[in-house]
C-alpha positions in Angstrom: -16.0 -38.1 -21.5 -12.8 -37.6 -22.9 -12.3 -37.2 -27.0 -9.8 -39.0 -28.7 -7.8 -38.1 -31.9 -7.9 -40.2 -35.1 -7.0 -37.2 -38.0 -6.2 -33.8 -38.1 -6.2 -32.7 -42.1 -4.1 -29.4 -42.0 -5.6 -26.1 -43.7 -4.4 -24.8 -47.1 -5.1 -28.3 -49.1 -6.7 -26.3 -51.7 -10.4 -25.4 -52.0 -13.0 -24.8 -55.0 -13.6 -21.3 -55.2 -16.0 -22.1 -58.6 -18.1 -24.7 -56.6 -18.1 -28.5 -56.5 -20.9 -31.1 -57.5 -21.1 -33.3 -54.8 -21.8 -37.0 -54.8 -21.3 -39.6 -52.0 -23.1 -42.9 -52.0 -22.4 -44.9 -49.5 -19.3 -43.6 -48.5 -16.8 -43.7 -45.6 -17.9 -40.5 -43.1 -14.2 -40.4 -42.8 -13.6 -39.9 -46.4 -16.2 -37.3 -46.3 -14.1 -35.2 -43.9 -11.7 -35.5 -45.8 -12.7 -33.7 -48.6 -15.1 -31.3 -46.6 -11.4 -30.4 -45.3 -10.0 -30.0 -48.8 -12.6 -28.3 -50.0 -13.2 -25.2 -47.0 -9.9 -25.0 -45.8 -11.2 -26.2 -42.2 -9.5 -28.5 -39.6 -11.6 -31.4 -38.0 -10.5 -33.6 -35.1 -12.2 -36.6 -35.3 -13.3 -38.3 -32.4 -12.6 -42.2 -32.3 -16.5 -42.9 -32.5 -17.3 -41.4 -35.6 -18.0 -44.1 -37.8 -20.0 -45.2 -40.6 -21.6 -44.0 -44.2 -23.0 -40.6 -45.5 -25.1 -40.4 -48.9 -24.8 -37.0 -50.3 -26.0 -35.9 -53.9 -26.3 -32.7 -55.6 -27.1 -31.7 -59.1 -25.5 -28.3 -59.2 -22.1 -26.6 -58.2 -22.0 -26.0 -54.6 -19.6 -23.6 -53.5 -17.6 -24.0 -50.3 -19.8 -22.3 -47.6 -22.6 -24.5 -49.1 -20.4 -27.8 -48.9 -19.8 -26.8 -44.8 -23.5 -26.4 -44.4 -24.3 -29.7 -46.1 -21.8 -31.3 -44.1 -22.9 -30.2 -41.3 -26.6 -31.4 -42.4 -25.1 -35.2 -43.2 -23.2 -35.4 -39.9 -26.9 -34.6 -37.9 -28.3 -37.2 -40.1 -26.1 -39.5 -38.7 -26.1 -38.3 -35.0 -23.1 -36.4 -35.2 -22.1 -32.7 -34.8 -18.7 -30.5 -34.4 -17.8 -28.8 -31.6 -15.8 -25.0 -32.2 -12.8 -25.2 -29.9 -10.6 -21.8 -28.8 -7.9 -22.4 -31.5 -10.4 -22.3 -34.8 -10.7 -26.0 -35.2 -14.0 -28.2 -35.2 -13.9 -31.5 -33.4 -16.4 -34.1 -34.8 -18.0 -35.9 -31.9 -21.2 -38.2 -31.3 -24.0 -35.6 -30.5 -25.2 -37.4 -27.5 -22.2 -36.0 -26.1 -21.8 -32.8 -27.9 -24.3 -30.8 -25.7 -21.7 -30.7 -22.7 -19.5 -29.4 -25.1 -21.0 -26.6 -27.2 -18.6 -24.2 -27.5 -18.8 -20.5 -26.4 -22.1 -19.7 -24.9 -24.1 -16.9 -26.7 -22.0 -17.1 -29.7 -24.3 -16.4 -33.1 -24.2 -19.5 -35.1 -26.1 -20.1 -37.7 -27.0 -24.4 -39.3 -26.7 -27.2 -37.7 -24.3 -26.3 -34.8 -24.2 -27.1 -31.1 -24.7 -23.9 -29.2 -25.2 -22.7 -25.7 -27.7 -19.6 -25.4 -28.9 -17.9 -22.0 -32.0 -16.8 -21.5 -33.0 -13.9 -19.1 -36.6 -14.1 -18.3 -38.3 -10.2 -17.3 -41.7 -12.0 -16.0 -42.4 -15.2 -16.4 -40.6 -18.2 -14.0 -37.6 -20.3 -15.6 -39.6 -23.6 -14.5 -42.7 -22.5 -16.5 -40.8 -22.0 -19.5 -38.2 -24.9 -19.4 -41.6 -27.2 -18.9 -42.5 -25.6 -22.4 -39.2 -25.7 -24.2 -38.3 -28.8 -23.4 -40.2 -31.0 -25.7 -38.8 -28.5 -28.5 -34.9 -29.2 -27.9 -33.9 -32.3 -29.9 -33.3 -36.0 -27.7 -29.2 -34.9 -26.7 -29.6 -31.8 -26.0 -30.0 -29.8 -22.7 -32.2 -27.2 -21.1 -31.7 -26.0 -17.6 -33.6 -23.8 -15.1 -33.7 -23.5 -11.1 -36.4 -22.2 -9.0 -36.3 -18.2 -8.1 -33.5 -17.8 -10.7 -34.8 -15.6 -14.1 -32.4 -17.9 -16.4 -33.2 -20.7 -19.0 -29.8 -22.4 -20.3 -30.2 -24.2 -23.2 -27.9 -26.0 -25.3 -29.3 -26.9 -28.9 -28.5 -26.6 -33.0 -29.0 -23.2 -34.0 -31.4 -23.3 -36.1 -33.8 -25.1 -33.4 -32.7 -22.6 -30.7 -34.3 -19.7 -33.0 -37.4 -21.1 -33.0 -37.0 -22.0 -29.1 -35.8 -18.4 -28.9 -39.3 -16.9 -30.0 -41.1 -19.6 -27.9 -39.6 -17.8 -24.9 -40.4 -14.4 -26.2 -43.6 -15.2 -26.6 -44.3 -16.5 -23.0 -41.8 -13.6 -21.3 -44.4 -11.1 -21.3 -45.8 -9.0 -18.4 -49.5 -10.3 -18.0 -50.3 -7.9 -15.4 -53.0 -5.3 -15.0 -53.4 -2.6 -12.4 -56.5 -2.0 -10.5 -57.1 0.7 -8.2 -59.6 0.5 -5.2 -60.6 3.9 -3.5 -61.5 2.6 -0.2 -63.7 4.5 2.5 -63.8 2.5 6.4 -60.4 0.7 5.7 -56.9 2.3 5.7 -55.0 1.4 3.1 -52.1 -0.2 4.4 -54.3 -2.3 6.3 -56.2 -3.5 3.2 -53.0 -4.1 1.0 -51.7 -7.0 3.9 -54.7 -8.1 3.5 -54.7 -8.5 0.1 -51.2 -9.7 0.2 -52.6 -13.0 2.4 -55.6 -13.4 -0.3 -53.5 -13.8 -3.0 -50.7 -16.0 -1.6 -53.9 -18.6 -0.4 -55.4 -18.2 -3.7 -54.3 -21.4 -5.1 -52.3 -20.1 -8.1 -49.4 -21.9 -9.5 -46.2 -21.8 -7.1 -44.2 -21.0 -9.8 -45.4 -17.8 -10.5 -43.0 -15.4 -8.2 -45.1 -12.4 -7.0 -48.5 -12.6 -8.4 -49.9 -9.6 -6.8 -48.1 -6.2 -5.9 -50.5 -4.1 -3.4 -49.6 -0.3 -3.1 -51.1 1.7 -0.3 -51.7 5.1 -0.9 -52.0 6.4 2.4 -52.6 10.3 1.3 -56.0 9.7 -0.3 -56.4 6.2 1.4 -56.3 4.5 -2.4 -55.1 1.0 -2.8 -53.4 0.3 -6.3 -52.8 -3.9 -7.5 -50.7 -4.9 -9.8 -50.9 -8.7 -11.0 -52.5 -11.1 -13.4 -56.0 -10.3 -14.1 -57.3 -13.3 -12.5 -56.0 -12.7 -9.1 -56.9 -9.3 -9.2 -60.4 -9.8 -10.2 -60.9 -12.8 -7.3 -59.1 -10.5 -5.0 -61.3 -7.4 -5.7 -64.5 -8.3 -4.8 -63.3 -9.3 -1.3 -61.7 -5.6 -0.7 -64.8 -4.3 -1.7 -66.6 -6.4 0.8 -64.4 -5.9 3.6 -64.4 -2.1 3.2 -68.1 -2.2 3.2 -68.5 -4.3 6.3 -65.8 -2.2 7.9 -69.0 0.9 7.5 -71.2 -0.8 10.2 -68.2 -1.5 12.9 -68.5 0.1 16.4 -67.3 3.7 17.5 -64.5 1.6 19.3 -60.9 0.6 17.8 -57.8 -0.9 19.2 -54.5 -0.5 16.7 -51.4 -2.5 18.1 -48.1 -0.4 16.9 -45.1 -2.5 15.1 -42.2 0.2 15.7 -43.7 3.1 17.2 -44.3 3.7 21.3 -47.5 4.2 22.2 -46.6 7.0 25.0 -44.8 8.9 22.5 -47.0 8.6 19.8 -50.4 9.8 21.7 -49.4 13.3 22.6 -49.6 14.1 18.5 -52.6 12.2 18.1 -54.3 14.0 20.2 -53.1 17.0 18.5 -54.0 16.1 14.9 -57.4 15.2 16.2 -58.0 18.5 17.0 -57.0 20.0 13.7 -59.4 17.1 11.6 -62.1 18.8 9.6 -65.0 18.1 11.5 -67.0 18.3 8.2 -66.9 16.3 5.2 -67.1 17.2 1.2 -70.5 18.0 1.0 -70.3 20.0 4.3 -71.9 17.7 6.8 -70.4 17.2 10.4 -68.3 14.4 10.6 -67.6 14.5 14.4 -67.3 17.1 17.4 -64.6 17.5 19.1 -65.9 16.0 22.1 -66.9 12.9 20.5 -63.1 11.9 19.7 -61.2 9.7 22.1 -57.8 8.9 21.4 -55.8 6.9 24.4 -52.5 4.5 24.6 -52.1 1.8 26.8 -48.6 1.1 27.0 -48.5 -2.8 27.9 -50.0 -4.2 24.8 -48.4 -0.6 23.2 -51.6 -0.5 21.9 -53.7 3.1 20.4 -57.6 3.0 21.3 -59.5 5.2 19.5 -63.3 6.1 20.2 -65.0 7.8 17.3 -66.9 7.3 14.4 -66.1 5.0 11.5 -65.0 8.0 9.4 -63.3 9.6 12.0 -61.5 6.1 12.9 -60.3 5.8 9.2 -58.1 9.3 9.3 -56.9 8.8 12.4 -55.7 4.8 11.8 -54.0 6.4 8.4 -51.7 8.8 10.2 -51.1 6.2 13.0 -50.0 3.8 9.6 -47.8 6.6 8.2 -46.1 7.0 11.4 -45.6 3.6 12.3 -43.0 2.2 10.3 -39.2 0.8 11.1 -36.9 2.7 11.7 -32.9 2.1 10.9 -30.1 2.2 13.4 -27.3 3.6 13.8 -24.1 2.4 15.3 -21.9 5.4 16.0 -18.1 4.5 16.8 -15.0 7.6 17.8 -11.7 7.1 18.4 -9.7 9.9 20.7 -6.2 10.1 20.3 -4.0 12.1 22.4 0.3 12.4 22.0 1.6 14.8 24.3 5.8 14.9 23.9 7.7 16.4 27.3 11.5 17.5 26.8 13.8 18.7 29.3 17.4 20.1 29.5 19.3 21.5 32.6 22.9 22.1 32.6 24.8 24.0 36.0 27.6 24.7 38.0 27.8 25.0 42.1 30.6 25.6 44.5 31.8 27.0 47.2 34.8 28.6 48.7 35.7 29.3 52.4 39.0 30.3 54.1 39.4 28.9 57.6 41.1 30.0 61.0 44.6 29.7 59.5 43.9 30.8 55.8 42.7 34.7 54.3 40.7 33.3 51.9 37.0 35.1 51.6 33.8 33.1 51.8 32.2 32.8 47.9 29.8 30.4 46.7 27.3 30.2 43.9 23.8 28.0 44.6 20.7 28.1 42.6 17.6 27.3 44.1 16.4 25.2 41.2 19.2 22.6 40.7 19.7 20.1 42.9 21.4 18.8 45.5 22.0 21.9 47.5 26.1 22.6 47.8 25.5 24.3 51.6 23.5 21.4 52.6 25.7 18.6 51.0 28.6 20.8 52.1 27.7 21.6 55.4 26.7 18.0 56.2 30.5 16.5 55.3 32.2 19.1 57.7 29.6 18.5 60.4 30.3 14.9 60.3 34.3 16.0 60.7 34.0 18.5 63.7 31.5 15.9 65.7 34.2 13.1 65.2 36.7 15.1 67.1 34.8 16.9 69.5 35.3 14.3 72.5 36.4 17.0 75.2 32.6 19.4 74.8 30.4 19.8 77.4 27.4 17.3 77.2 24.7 20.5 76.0 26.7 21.6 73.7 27.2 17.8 72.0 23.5 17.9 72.5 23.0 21.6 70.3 25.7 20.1 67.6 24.0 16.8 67.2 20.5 18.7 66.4 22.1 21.1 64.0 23.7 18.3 62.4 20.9 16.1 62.0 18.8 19.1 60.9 21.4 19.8 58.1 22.3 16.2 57.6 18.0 16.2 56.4 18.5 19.0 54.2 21.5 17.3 52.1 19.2 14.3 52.0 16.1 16.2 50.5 18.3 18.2 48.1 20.0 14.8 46.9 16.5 13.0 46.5 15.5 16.1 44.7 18.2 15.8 42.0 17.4 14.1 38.6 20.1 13.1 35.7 23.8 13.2 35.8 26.1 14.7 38.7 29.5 14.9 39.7 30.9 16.6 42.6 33.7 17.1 44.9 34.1 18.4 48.5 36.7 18.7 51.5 39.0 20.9 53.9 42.8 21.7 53.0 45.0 21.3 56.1 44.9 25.1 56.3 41.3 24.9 57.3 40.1 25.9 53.9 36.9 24.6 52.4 35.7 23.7 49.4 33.0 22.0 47.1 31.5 22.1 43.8 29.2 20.0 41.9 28.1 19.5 38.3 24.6 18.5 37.3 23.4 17.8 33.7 20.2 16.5 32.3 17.9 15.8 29.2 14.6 14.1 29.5 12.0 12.9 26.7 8.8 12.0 27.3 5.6 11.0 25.2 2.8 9.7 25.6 -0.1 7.7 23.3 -3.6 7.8 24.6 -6.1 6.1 22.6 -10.0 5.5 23.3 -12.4 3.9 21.3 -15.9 4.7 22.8 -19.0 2.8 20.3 -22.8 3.0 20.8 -25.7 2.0 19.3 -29.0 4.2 18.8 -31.9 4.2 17.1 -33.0 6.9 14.6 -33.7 9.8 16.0 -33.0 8.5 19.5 -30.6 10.4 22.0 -28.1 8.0 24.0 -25.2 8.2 26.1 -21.7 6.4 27.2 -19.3 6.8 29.7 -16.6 4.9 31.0 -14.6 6.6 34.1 -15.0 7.6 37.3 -17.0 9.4 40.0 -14.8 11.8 42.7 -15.9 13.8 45.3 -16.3 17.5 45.2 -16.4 19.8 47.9 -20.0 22.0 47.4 -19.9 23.7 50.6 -18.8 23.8 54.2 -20.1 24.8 57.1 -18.5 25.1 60.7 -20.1 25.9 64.2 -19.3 28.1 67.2 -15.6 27.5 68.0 -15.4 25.9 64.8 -17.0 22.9 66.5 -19.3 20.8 64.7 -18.1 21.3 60.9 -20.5 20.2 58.5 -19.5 19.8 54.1 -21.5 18.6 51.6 -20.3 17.0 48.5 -21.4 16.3 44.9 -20.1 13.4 43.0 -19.2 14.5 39.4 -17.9 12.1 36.5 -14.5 11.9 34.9 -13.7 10.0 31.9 -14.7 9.4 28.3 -18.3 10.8 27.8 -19.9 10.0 24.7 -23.4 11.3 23.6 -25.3 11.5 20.2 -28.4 12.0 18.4 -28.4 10.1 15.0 -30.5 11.3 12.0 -30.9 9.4 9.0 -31.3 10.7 5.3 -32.9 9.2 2.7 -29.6 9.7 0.9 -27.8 7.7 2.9 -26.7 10.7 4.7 -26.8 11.0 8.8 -27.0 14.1 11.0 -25.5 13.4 14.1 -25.7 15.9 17.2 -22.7 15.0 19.3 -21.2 15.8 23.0 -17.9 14.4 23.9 -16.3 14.9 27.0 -12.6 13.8 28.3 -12.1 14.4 31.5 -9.2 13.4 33.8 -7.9 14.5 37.7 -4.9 17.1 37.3 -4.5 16.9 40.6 -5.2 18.3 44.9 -4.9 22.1 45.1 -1.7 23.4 47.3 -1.9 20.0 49.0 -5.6 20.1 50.3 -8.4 17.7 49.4 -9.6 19.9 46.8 -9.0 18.3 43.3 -8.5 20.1 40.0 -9.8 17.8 36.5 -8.5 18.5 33.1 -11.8 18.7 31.0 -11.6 19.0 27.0 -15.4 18.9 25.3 -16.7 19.2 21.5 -20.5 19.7 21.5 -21.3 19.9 17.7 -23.4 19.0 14.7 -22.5 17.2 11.6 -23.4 15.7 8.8 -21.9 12.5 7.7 -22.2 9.6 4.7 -22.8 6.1 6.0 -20.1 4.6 6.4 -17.3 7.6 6.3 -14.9 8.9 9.1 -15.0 11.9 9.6 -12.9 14.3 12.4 -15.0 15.9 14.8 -12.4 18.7 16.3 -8.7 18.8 17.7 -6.8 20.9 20.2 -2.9 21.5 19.7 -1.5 22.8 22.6 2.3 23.5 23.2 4.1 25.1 26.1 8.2 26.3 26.2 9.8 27.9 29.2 13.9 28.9 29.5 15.2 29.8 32.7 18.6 30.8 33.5 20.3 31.4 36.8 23.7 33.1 36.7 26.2 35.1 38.2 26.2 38.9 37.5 28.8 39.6 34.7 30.5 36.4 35.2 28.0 34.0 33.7 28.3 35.9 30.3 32.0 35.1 30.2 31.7 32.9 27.1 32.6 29.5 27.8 33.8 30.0 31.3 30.4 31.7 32.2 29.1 28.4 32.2 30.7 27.6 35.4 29.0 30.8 37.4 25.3 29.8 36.1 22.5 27.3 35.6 20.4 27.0 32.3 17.4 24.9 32.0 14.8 24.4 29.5 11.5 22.3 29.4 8.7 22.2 26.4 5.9 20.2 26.3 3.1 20.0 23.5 -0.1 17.8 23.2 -2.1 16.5 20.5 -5.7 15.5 20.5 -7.6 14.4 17.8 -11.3 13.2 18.0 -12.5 10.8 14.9 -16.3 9.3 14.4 -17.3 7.2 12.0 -21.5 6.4 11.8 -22.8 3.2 10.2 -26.5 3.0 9.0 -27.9 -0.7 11.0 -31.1 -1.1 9.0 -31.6 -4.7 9.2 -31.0 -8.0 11.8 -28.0 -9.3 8.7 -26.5 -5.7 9.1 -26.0 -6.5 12.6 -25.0 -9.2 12.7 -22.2 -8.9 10.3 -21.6 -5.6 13.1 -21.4 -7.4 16.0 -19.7 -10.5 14.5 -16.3 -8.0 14.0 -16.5 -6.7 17.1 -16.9 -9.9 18.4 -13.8 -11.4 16.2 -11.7 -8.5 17.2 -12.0 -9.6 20.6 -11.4 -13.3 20.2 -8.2 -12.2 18.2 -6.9 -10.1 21.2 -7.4 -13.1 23.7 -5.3 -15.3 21.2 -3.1 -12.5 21.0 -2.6 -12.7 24.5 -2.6 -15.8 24.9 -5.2 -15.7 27.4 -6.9 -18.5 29.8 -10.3 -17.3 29.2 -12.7 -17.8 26.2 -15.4 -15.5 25.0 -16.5 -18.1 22.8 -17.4 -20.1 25.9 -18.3 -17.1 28.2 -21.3 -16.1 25.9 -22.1 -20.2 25.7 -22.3 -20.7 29.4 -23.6 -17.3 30.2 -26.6 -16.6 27.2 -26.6 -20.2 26.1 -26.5 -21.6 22.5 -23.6 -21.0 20.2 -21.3 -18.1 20.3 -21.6 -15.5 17.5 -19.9 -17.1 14.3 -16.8 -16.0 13.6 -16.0 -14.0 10.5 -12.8 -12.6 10.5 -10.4 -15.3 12.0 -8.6 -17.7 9.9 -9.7 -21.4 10.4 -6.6 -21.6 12.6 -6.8 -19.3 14.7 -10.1 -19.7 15.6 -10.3 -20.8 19.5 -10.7 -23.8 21.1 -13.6 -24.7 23.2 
């Protein structure tokens, strides 16, 4: 409802500092203002609605903090208030409207002034007491309160809100009593769900949140209550009677486990039974050994226990203590390996020979790790010139040349397949029959390499669990061969490559985790000297850490770096600076590898914890498929495949969530 503005009287107008006798009969409310803005030095904004006569009269001097509070009183009178705005001013509104207006909330005010309060209830619920207030707050104003919130909102004059104030006080009190039961054929835990079931059936009002608290103490099998006094005393009695009952039962029990196995929980039963005093307080026999029975049966995971009722009750409490929920424990690495390979090779081949007609001496430099070869590629271009003019020879001996030419023909061919980077070479025969060749190879590689994996799994506490993703290869075990090596015989064992990935979670009560890890990358370097035999790379980290929920942490790394020069040269002529260059070969290769291992645990102690977990993994793969731009939805994979809806998205913006 919007306010409208009919005067603003400006401050500084003057004001009686000695006190004013007031008297208004009949007069214009709008008058009034006008000299209640005189007077304290305020400014009002008058709302449009504010009409009508005030009758104020005083028979002494009333100063000008008195003459606001009167004012205040005559404008209630006539169902108007002010409302405190940011800037210092009052706007004078209808009251019926005032309460959704009532200035700043908690502000102390004192008189007749609109205020908001909040009240935070400890005990009691906000329903209960707003039923209570509300005949309290005056016809315009407002109280608010919403089940399973502690807050009463209530918007009131000041003065009235004090008294509501100590209204709520009063009823905001803890009315509970404790009561402890020391029970003797019941455990504990069991009797407290009981009791839990009694009081929620027990017909007391709804809006009482939590009217009974049951604590099992498990150690001396004692059941404390908190609550109000009249749910403890009409749950009591039945406790009493149940434990009593509970004396009388047969030597027979059947406990169904919640969280614990069965199979692994019998094995320490069986142990703790043989360690149970088999006499009581007063030194009477309890039980003999032989007259304890304590089996699992692992389809209903189920304990049975055969003993007496006393005998039952210790038993049951350890199997209580022991069966509880345990948290999870999603464990997530990331291995990263950068290897960086650089190469450089830089030589100088020829060759020199005289032929029939020519003096010149045969001289050549070749290195057997450059490539090509300058005999083979040399060799092969004068071959190719003798068999082109060698018409008149006998038909073996075109035979012999062809083979010899073919054979060398193949070994230019290798030698030029072998060579890598730049070359640049020349060869022939001078009309003198000389030959000559030479050839110039240069080269620099770079190469590097990113390896990333990102192995996840998800355990419970205190449960071993494994991952790999990779391969299985044969390897040879042993071999066998008969007579005349005839009837060979090898046996092989498969072994696994990969990323392996195995942990053992332990969870803290300080929301620490102990984590035994294994991981394992594997890889095939290659056969050995070109036989079947493989040889696998094989980097492991077997450790134990200790690590805060939610923190990454770096398990290990491994930097490895390997250099190696070698230089083939002429005696004294490759050191010739500068011109030794062309009577050698220089190469030089380094390589160096990186690998990092990172983990990062997160605590899983509840089904909303999961599922915010799985609903990121989920979204990071819907976001790489729309990355991709890929045909295939997992949205509709997990609806066709599980049924139902997919997981909800969580991550994705609304556009680029995927299309079904």
């Amino acid at each position: 409802m919007g306010l409208g503005l009919l005067m603003l009287v400006p401050l500084g107008q003057g004001a009686w500092a000695d006190g004013q006798v007031l008297n208004y009969r009949d007069a214009d409310i709008r008058a009034f203002i006008d000299d209640v803005a005189a007077i304290t030095g305020k400014t009002f904004i008058i709302d449009p609605r504010v009409r009508g006569t005030v009758n104020v009269v005083s028979t002494e001097e009333v100063g000008a903090e008195g003459v606001f509070e009167t004012f205040l009183s005559a404008l209630r009178v006539n169902n108007f208030t002010i409302v405190p705005t940011s800037s210092g001013a009052f706007k004078v509104v209808p009251d019926d409207v005032a309460a959704q207006d009532a200035g700043p909330i908690d502000e102390v005010r004192k008189g007749d002034v609109l205020v908001t309060r909040i009240f935070t209830l400890k005990y009691i619920d906000a329903l209960t007491v707003q039923a209570a207030a509300k005949p309290f707050v005056f016809k315009n104003g407002r109280v608010y309160a919403r089940k399973g919130l502690p807050f009463l909102i209530v918007s009131d004059y000041a003065d009235n809100l004090d008294r509501i104030a100590k209204l709520v006080s009063g009823m905001d009190i803890d009315p509970s009593v404790i009561r402890t039961i020391s029970l003797k054929n019941t455990s504990a835990g069991e009797m407290a769900e009981i009791a839990l079931k009694l009081s929620a059936q027990s017909g007391f009002d709804d809006n009482v949140s939590n009217p009974l608290t049951a604590l099992p103490l498990e150690s001396s099998n004692t059941l404390v209550l908190k609550g109000p006094e009249a749910v403890i005393d009409g749950v009591m009695p039945v406790l009493k009677q149940l434990d009593d009952n509970n004396a009388a039962r047969s030597d027979l029990r059947v406990i169904y486990l919640k969280h614990a196995t069965a199979d692994k929980l019998l094995p320490m039963l069986e142990t703790v039974t043989k360690s149970l005093s088999r006499k009581d307080a007063s030194g009477k026999a309890i039980a003999s050994e032989g007259d304890v029975t304590v089996s699992a049966y692992a389809g209903a995971n189920a304990i049975i226990i055969n003993a007496s009722s006393d005998m039952q009750q210790r038993i049951a409490n350890v199997i209580h203590m022991l069966d509880v929920a345990r948290a999870q424990v999603l464990v997530e690495a990331i291995v990263v390996e950068v290897s960086e390979n650089a190469a450089k090779e830089l030589g100088v081949q020829y060759i020199l020979a005289g032929g029939d007609k020519s003096n010149i001496p045969f001289t050549m430099a070749n290195y057997s790790s450059t490539a090509p070869n300058i005999l083979a590629a040399t060799g092969a271009l004068l071959l190719d010139d003798n068999s082109s003019g060698s018409d008149d020879d006998s038909d073996d001996s075109s035979s012999t040349s062809s083979t010899i030419a073919d054979t060398v023909r193949a070994a230019a061919v290798d030698s030029l397949l072998g060579l890598n980077g730049f070359a640049l070479g020349a060869a022939g025969k001078s009309d003198g029959g000389t030959i000559f060749g030479v050839v110039l190879n240069a080269l620099k590689q770079d190469k590097g390499s990113n390896v990333l994996s990102t192995p996840s799994i998800l355990t419970m506490d205190n449960e071993p669990a494994s991952f790999l993703s990779g391969q299985e290869i044969p390897i040879s075990t042993g071999e066998t061969l008969g007579t005349a090596n005839s009837n060979p015989f090898r046996t092989i064992e498969r072994k696994d490559v990969g990323i392996k990935l195995e942990v053992t979670p332990q969870v803290n009560d300080s929301e620490e985790i102990r984590l035994h890890i294994r991981q394992e990358i594997s890889s095939i370097a290659g056969a050995v000297n070109n036989s079947s035999e493989l040889i696998t790379n094989k980097r492991e980290i077997d450790t134990t850490v200790r690590v805060k929920n939610g923190d990454i942490v770096v398990l290990g790394g491994l930097i490895q770096q390997n250099e190696s020069i070698s230089t083939d040269k002429v005696p004294l002529l490759g050191d010739i600076p500068v011109l030794g260059h062309l009577f050698r070969s220089d190469s030089k290769s380094r390589s160096k590898t990186n690998l990092m291992i990172f983990l990062r645990p997160v605590i899983v102690r509840n089904a909303e914890d999961a599922q915010v977990l799985t609903a990121r993994k989920f979204d990071f793969m819907r976001a790489s498929q729309i990355a991709a731009k890929s045909q295939l939805s997992l949205d509709q994979l997990v609806e066709d495949v599980m049924g139902g809806d997919a997981v909800p998205a969580t991550a994705l913006p609304p556009q680029d969530q995927p299309q079904n």
